[in-house]
N, C-alpha and C positions, 0 to 999 in steps of 0.2 A: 504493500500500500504506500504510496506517495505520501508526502506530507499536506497538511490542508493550505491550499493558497486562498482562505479566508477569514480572518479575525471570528474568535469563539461565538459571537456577538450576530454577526451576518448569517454564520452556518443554523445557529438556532433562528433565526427567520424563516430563511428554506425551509428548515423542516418544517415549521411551525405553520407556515401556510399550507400544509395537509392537513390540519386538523381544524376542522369548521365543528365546535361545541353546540352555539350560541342560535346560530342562525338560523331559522326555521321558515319553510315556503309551505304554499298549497301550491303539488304541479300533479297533472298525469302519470301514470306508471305508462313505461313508453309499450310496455307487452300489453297490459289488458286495458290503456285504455282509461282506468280511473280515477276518478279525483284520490291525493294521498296526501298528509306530511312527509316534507323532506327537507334533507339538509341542502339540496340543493335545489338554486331559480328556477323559474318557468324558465329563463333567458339560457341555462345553462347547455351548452349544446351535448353533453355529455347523456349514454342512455344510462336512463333510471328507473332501476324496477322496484317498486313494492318491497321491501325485507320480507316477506311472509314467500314472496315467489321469488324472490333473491336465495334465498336459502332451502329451496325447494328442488326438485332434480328435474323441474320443468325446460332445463337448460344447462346449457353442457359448457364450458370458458373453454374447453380444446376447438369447439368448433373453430375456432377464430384466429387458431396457428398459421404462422406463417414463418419463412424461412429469413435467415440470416442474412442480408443483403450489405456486401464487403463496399458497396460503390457509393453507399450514404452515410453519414456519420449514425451511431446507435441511438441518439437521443430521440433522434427523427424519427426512425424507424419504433418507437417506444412510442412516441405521441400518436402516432395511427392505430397503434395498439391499443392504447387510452378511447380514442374514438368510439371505437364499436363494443370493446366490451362491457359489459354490463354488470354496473354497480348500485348495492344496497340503498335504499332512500333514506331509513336511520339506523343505526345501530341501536336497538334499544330492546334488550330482551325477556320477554316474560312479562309484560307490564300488565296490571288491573287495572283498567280504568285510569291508563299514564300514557296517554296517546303520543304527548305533546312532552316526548323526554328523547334525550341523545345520549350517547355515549353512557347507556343508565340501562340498569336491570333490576328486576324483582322489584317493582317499585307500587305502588297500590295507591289506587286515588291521588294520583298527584297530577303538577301540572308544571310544565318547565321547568323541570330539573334536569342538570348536564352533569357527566359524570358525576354521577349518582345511587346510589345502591340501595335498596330495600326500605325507603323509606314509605311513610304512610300518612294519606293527607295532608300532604304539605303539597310547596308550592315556591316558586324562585328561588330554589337552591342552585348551588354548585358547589363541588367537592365536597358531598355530603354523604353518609353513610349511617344507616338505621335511627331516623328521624321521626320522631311522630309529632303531628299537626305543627311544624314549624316552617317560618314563610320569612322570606329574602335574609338568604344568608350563604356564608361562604367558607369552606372550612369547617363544618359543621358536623360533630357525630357525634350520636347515644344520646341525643337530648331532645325533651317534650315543650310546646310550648314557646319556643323561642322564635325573637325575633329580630330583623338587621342586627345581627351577629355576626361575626367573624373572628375563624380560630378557640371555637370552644368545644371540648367536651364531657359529656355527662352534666351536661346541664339544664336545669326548670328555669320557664318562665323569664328567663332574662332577653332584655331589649336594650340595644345600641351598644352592646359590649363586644371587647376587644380582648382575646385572648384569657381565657378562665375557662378552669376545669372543677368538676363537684362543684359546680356552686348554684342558687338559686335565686329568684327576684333580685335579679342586678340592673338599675336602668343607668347605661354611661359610667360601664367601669373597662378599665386596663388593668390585664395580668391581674387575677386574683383567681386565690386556690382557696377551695373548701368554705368559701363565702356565701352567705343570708343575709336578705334585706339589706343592699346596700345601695345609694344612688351619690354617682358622681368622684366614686372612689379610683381607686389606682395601688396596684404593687401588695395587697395585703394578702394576709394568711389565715385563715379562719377566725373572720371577724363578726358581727352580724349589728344591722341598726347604727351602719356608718354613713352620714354624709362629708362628704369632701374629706375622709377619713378623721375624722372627726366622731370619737364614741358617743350616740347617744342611750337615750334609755328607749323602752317599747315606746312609750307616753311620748316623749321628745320628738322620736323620730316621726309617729303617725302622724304628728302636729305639722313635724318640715316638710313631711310627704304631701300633705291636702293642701300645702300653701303654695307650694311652687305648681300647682295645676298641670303635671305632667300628662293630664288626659286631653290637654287640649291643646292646639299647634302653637299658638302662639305663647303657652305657659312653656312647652316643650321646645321654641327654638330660642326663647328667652333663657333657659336651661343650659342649651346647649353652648351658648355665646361662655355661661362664666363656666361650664365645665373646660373648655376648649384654654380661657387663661390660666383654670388650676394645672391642666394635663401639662404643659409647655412647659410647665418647671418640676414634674414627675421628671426623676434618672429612665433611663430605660438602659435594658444589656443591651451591650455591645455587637451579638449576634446572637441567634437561636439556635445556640448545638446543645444535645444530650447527649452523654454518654457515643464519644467522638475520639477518635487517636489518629491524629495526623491526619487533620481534614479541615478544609476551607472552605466555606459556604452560610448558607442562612437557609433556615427550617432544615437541620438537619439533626439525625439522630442516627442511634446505634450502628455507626460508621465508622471504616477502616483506610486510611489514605484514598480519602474523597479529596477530588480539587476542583473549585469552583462548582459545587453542584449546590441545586436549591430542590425546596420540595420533597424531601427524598429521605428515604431510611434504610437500613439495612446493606448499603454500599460495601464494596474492598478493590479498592485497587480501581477506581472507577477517576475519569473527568471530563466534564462540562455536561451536567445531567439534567435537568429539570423536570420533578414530578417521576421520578422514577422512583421502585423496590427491591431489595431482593434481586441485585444485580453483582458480579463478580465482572473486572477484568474486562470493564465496556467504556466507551468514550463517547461523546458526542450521542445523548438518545434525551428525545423527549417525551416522555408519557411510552410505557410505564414499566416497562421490563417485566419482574416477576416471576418467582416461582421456577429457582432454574436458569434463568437466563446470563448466558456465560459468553465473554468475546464477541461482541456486537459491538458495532459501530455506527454511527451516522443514520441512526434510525429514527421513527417517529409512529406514535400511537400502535405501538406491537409490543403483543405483551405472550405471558405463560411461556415457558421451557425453550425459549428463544435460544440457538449455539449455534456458532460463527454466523452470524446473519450480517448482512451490512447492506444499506443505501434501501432501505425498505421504507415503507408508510403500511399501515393498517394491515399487517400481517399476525396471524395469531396461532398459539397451541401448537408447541413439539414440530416447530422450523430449524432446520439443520441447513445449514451450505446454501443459504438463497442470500441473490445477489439483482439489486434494481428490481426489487418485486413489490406487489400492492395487493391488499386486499387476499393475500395467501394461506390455507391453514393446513397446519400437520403434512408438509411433504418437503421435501431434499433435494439438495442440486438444480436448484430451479436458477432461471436467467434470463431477466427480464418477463417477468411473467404477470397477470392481474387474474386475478379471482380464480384461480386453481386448489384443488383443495386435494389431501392426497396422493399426489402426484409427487414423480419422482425426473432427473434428466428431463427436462423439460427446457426450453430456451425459444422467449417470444410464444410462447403458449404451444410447441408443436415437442411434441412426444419423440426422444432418441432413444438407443440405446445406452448404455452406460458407456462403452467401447465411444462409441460416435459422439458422447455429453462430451467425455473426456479429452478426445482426439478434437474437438472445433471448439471449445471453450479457451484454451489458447490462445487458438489467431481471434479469436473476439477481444481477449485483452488485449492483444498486441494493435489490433486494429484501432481500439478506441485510445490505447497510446498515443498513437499518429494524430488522433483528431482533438485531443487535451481531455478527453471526455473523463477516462480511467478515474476513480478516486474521488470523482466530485459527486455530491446528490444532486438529487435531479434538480435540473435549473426550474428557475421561477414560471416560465414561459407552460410547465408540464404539470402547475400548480393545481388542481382540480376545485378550486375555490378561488373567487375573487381575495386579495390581503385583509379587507376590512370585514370579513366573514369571519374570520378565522382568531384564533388565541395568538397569531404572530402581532396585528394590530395593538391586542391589549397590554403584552410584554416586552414589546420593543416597534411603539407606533411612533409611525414616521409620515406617516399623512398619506394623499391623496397623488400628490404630485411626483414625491419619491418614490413611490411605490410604483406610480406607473416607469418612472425613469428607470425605474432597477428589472422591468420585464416582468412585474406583478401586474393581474389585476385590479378594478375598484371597480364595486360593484353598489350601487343607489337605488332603493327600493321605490320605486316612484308611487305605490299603490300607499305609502304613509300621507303623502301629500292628498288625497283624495276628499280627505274629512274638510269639509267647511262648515261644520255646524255650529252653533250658538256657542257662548263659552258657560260652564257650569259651575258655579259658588260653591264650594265645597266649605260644608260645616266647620266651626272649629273645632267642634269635639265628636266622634261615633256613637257617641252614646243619643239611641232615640233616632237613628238616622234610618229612615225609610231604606227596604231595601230594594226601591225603586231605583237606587242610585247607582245599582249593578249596571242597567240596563244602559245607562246615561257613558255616552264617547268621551272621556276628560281626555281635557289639553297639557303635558307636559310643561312645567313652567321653565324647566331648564330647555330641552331639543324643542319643545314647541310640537311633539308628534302627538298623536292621539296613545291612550291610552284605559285601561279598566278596573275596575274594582269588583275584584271574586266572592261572589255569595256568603264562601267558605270563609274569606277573607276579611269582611264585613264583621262576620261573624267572631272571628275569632278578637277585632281588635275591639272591637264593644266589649267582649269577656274581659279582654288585658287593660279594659281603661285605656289607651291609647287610639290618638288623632288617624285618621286616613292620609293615606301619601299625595303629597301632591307633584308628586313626579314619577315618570313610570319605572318600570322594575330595571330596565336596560341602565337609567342615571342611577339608578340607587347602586347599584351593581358597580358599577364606575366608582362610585365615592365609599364603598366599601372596600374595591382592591385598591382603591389609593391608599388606602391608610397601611396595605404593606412599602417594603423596601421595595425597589427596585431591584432587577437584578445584575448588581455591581458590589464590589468587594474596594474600602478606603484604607487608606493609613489617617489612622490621627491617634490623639493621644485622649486616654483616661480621662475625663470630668473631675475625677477627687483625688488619684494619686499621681497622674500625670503621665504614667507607664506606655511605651507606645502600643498599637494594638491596632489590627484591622477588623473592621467593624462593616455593617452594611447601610453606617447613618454616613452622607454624608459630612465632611466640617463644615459646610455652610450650615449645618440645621443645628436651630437652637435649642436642643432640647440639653438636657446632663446624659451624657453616653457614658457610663460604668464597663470597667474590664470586668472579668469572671471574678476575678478576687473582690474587689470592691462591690460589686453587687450581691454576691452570697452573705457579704459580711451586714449588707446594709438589711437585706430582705427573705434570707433564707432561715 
């Protein structure tokens, strides 16, 4: 393998525009004809079947073999490939009544959730895992009840919190373990009946609770304005490692010389990961390895008992030797292939012998040597999603104009602009509010797009004492993953000993950044 002639930074682009979570169409399945959800546009010229007939033997991916062609460069010959075969409209498996979920299974009653896993009754998650009746949130597992969250679990009933595990009724806390009844806290360790960490008693607190009117929007962004001056002078660590040995990164855990990966647990010997498991001895992969997965490279959303794989997208389950594959599961020595399942010697979807994989696998490297191709994933131009569909926009967005310049699509949903209807006063408070107000198209106050208010939803924020959103889930969504790090790695120094230390705040940002010493001493 050559070395990457692309900054760490660029290649996770690339790969990152294979993966559309987020974005969701009504189009035709192009075999039977009928209205479906799918991750991709009506606009999209790529065929799209049904996942139910996608994964069904109504259709064969060898059909559509063709031969090696030494007189065009490979990539070319791969985008005609791309053309005609036929791919999945979501990934989304097993769902009850979770029509409207990607990258998600075993999910029940829910509704826009993206990699997602067996939740129940909820509703705008992502990266959420065994959730009941909880709605917009991110980072989310083992907890009832909760809401605009982010980074909690096993937790009740908490809204606008940032990081906390075991804890319950938190409205507008950071990092807190084993907490009750707290609003507007930070940093604490089984505390209960704290404002601005500040102990009160049961009597005190119910008192500061009913005055600051957090059930209504205007008590609740009045709230937020002074929580927002207290946070700015909370320390925060330095970076998020647990139980790490020679490893560099943020949100990382039970890891063995990790470099620069984020999202990720269970690493060795692994670098530039993001949202990976359970990986040995891999480089450059985004989403999600797993279970096995050993000597991979330059991969994206391929996951289970992955070995020597490289330059892949959406490949899964016990892949051996596949090379420039998409959409492959459980087969070997495969080259250049899309939606093959099984199969073995296979190159551009047409069936060899092992003798004949062997003997022309070769001059296919040799040849894409000649033409610079070797070693690189697949260019932008091969991206099967426009950029601003995809998780490349939200982890490393570069707009409309770069995007196009760099050979990415941009993609504008012109059907948002359609609504011209009255604009609708939204209450200050849920409580008593007709549930006539489902029915009603509200205006986004940040994008200006239309947007809804779920029955379920209604419902649940009348229970919670808590105001209705006045922006839709796509901004909420926004202003929850801002409040992580970016994914970049600083040098600065210590807030209280001064010690140097790379961290993932930048020095421009004013908060107190604590190295690992100074922060256990302060808070553990």
């Amino acid at each position: 393998m050559p070395e990457p002639t692309l900054c760490f930074a660029c290649r996770h682009m690339k790969r990152l525009a294979f993966r559309n979570e987020m974005s969701l169409y009504h189009r035709k399945c192009d075999k039977s004809g009928k209205q479906m959800i799918s991750m991709y546009s009506p606009e999209n010229p790529l065929v799209i079947y049904d996942q139910k007939i996608w994964w069904s033997d109504d259709w064969d991916a060898m059909e559509y073999g063709r031969d090696y062609d030494f007189t065009k460069p490979f990539f070319e010959q791969y985008k005609e490939l791309q053309k005609v075969v036929p791919r999945m409209s979501l990934n989304n498996i097993q769902p009850e009544n979770s029509d409207y979920a990607n990258l998600a299974l075993g999910n029940k009653n829910c509704y826009l959730v993206f990699t997602a896993d067996y939740n129940e009754d909820s509703a705008y998650l992502r990266f959420a895992v065994k959730n009941f009746k909880c709605f917009d949130g991110d980072f989310v597992d083992n907890s009832i009840e909760c809401y605009e969250c982010v980074e909690i679990d096993n937790c009740n009933r908490c809204s606008f919190t940032e990081k906390a595990k075991n804890c319950s009724d938190l409205i507008f806390c950071y990092n807190m373990t084993g907490c009750d009844a707290c609003i507007g806290c930070a940093n604490l360790i089984r505390k209960k009946n704290c404002i601005f960490n500040e102990q009160l008693t049961d009597e005190e607190f119910g008192k500061r609770k009913k005055e600051l009117a957090l059930n209504t929007h205007s008590g609740l962004k009045k709230f937020e304005k002074e929580y927002q001056r207290f946070f700015e002078k909370r320390p925060r660590k330095y970076l998020d490692v647990l139980n790490c040995e020679n490893c560099l990164g943020d949100h990382l855990s039970d890891s063995k010389n990790a470099y620069l990966c984020y999202d990720s647990k269970r690493l060795e010997d692994c670098r530039y990961i993001i949202n990976c498991w359970d990986a040995k001895s891999c480089y450059d992969w985004d989403f999600v390895g797993a279970k096995g997965s050993i000597d991979c490279h330059e991969m994206v959303s391929s996951a289970y008992n992955m070995v020597n794989c490289h330059f892949c997208a959406g490949c899964w389950e016990n892949n051996n030797e596949i090379y420039y594959c998409e959409l492959c599961l459980g087969s070997a020595n495969l080259f250049g292939c899309i939606g093959l399942r099984h199969k073995k010697y296979c190159i551009l979807n047409k069936q060899y012998s092992r003798e004949e994989y062997e003997k022309l696998l070769p001059k296919i490297l040799k040849h894409m040597q000649s033409t610079g191709e070797w070693g690189e994933f697949f260019p932008a131009q091969l991206a099967p999603f426009a950029y601003n569909e995809t998780v490349a926009e939200e982890y490393f967005p570069i707009g409309k104009e770069k995007a196009i310049e760099r050979g990415f699509r941009w993609y504008e949903d012109e059907s948002e602009k359609m609504y011209k209807g009255t604009k609708y006063e939204i209450p200050d408070s849920a409580e008593g509010v007709d549930k006539e107000i489902c029915k009603q198209i509200l205006t986004c106050e940040v994008s200006g797009k239309p947007y809804k208010i779920l029955p379920q939803k209604l419902d649940f924020l009348t229970k919670m004492k808590l105001p209705l959103p006045r922006i839709s889930s796509v901004e909420r969504h926004k202003i929850r993953m801002n409040k992580r790090n970016i994914f970049a790695i600083y040098s600065r120094n210590c807030s209280k000993c001064g010690v140097d230390m790379f961290t993932s705040y930048s020095p421009d940002r004013p908060e107190p950044i604590y190295c690992e010493k100074c922060y256990l001493e302060a808070f553990a």
